[in-house]
C-alpha positions in Angstrom: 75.0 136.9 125.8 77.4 135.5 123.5 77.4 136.7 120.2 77.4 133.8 117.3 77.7 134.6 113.7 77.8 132.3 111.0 78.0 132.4 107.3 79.1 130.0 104.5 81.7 130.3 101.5 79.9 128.5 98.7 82.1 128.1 95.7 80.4 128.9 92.4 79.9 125.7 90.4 77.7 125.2 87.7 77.5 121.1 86.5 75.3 120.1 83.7 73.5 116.6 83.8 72.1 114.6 80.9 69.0 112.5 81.5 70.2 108.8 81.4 70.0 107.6 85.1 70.9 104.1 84.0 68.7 100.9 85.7 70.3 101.8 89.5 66.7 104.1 89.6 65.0 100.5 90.6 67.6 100.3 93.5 66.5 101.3 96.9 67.6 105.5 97.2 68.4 104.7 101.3 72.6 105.3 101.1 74.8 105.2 104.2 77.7 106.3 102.7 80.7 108.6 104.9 79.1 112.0 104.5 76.8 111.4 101.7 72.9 113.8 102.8 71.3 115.0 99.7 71.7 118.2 98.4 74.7 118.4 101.2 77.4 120.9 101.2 78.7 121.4 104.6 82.0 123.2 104.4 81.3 126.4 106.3 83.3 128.7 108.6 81.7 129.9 112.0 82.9 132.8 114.4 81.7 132.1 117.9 83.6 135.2 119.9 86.8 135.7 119.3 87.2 132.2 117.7 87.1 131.4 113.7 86.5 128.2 112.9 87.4 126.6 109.3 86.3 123.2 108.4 87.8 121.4 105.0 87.3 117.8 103.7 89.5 116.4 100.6 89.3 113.0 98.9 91.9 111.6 96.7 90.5 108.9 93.9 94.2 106.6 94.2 95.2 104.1 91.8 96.3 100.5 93.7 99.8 99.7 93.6 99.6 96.6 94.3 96.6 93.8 94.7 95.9 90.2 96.9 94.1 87.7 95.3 92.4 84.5 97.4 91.6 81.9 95.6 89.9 78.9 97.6 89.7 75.0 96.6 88.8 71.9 97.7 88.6 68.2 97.0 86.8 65.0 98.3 87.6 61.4 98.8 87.4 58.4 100.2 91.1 59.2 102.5 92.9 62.1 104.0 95.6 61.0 101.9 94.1 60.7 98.7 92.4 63.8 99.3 95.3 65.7 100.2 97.2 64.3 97.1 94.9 64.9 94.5 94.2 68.5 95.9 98.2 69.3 96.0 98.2 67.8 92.3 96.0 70.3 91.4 97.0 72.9 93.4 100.9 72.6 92.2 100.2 72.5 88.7 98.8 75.7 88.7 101.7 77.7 91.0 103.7 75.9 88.0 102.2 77.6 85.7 102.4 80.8 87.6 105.8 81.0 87.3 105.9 80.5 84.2 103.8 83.9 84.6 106.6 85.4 85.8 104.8 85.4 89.1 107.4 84.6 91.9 107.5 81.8 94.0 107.3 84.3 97.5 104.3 85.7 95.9 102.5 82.7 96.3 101.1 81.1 99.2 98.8 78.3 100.2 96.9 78.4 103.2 95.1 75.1 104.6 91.8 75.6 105.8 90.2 72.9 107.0 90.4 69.2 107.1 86.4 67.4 108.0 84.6 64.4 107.6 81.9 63.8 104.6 78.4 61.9 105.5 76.3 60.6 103.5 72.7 58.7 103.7 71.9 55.0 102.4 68.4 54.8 101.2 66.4 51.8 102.0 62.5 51.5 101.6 61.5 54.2 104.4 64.7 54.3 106.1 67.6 56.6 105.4 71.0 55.9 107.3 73.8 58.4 107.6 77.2 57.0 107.3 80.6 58.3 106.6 81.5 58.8 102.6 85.1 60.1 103.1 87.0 63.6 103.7 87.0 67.1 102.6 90.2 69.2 103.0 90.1 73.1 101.7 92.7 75.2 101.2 92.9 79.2 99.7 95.8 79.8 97.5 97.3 83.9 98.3 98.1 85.6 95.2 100.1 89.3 94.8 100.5 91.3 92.1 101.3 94.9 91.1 99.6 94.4 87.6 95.5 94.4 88.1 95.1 92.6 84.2 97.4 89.9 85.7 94.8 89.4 88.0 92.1 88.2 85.4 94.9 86.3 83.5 95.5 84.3 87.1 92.0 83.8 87.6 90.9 82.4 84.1 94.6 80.1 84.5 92.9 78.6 87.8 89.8 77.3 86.2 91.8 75.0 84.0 92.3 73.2 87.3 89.1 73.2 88.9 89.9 76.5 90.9 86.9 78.6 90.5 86.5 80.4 94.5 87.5 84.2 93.8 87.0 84.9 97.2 88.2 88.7 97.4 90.8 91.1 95.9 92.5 93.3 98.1 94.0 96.5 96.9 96.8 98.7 98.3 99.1 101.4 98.3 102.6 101.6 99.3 103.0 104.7 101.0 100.0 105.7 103.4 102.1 108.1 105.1 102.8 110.2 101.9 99.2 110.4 100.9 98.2 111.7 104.5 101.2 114.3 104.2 99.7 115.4 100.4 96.4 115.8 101.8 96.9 117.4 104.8 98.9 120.2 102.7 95.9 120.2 100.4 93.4 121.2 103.2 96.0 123.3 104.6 95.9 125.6 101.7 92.2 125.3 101.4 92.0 126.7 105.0 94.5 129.3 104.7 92.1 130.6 101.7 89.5 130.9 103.7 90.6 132.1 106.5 92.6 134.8 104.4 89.2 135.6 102.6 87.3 135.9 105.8 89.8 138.6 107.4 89.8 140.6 104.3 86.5 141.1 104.0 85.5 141.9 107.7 89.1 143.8 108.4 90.0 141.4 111.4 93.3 140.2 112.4 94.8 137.0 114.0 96.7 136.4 116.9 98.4 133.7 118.2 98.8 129.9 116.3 95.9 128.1 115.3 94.4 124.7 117.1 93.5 122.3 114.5 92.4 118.4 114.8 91.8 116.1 111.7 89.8 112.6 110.6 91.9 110.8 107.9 89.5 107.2 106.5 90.5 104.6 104.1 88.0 103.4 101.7 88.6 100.0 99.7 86.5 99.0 97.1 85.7 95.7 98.6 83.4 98.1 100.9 82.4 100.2 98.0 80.1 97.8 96.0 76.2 97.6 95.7 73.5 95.2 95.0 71.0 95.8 92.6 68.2 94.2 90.2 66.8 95.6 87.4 63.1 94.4 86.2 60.0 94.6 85.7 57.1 91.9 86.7 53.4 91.3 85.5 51.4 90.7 88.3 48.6 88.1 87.9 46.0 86.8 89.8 45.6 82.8 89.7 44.7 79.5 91.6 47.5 77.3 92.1 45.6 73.8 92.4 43.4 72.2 90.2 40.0 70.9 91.7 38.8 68.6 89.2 42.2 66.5 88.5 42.9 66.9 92.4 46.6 68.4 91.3 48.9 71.0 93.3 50.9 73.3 90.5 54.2 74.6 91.0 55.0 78.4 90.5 58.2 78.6 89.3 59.4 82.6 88.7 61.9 84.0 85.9 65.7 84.1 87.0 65.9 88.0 87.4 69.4 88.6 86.8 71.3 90.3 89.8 74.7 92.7 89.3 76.8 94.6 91.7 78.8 97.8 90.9 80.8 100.1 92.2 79.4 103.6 94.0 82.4 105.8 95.4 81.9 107.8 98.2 79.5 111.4 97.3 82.0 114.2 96.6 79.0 117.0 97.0 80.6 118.2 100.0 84.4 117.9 99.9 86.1 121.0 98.9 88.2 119.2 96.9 88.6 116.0 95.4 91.7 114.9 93.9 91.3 112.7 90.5 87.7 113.6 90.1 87.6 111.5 86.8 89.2 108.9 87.4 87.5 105.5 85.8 89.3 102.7 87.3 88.5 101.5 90.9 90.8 102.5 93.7 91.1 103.5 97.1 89.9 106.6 98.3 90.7 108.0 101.1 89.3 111.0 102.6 90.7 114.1 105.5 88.7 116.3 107.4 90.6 118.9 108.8 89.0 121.2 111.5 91.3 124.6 112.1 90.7 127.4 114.5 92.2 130.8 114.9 91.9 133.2 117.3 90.8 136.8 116.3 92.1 139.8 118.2 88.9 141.6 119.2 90.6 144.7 120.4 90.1 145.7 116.5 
């Protein structure tokens, strides 16, 4: 029978919290973010024979270096042509003024959409006819930039012609490779610690060169938001028509006002993370790293 031990390192930490939860308590708790459990904290190290087994997860918190705005715009008219014309009008007067931003001309592109027909109906006593009322043509204007308060300079710019469609921002970073390579060191050490802790305090030795296999995930914020309302409602109990005038009411409810924001992924369980503090939203990305050594048993 194979004999299976297994124990965990926990890491002394000691985090104070203060009581404001902030109005996310009337969100719904259900999460499925990448290994977010409550009360989690899986980083453990098992021996199974003559086998050690160290598992390590780090996240890095990483500033964008550079970002993709989409806006998109349309216009109607009566012809393709006019439509097209008034819509470039628009559309060229404000890539004028983006250079004028200092934004350059191959950072700019506009993408056509879609060209369709518009219907319409013609009202007549109990009849309602559909007929053709002109042409729509969309198109999405690609914006990049390496400065993020350029961003909300470009958008309020685009409203003074009609453009209001933020469609998405996409962030990035230049040099995926390089943060894969930093954080593959990182859980490198991390393991070695371990590993190093483990032999010292049961007197066993390694043999050999270790196996190891990894999971390395990009996180964008575009993935990272959440929905939420906060409000509370008086419930009442009332009839909606009125017998004696013979009169239906309508119930019309209070615009409750809906916000989004942004919820990283839960760092309970990662035995580092890199730019814990950061405030501004990034890209996170996250390595598991699984490494196992073999233990000479003849000890």
């Amino acid at each position: 029978m194979k004999n299976y031990v297994s124990f965990l390192l926990v890491l002394l930490s000691i985090t104070t919290q203060s009581q404001i939860s902030g109005n996310r308590i009337y969100e719904s708790n259900s999460t499925s973010h990448y290994g977010s459990s409550k009360n989690s904290f899986k980083n453990t190290i098992s021996i199974n024979d003559n086998l050690l087994t160290v598992s390590i997860k780090v996240l890095l918190n990483n500033k964008a270096d550079f970002f993709t705005l989409v806006l998109g715009t349309n216009e109607e008219a009566e012809t393709v042509s006019e439509c097209n014309t008034i819509l470039n009008k628009r559309i060229n007067g404000f890539t004028h003024d983006l250079h004028n931003m200092n934004i350059k001309k191959e950072d700019i592109y506009v993408d056509f959409i879609s060209q369709t027909k518009v219907y319409d109906y013609n009202i007549a006593a109990t009849k309602a006819n559909e007929y053709q009322k002109g042409y729509e043509i969309k198109k999405n204007i690609i914006i990049s930039s390496r400065n993020l308060a350029e961003i909300e300079r470009i958008i309020t710019l685009a409203s003074k012609y009609a453009i209001y469609d933020v469609i998405k921002v996409d962030y990035y970073n230049d040099d995926i490779m390089n943060i894969h390579s930093n954080l593959f060191e990182e859980a490198m050490k991390i393991a070695k610690h371990k590993k190093d802790l483990y032999i010292k305090t049961f007197k066993k030795k390694i043999i050999g060169t270790p196996n190891a296999s990894e999971d390395f995930l990009i996180f964008f914020p575009q993935s990272q938001y959440k929905k939420y309302q906060a409000f509370e409602s008086a419930e009442i109990e009332t009839y909606y028509r009125n017998l004696s005038q013979n009169q239906n009411f309508i119930k019309k409810l209070a615009r409750k006002n809906t916000t989004f924001f942004y919820d990283g992924i839960d760092t309970h369980d990662f035995d580092k993370v890199i730019n814990m503090a950061k405030s501004e939203v990034g890209i996170q990305y996250a390595l598991t790293l699984t490494v196992s050594y073999k233990i000479d048993t003849s000890l």
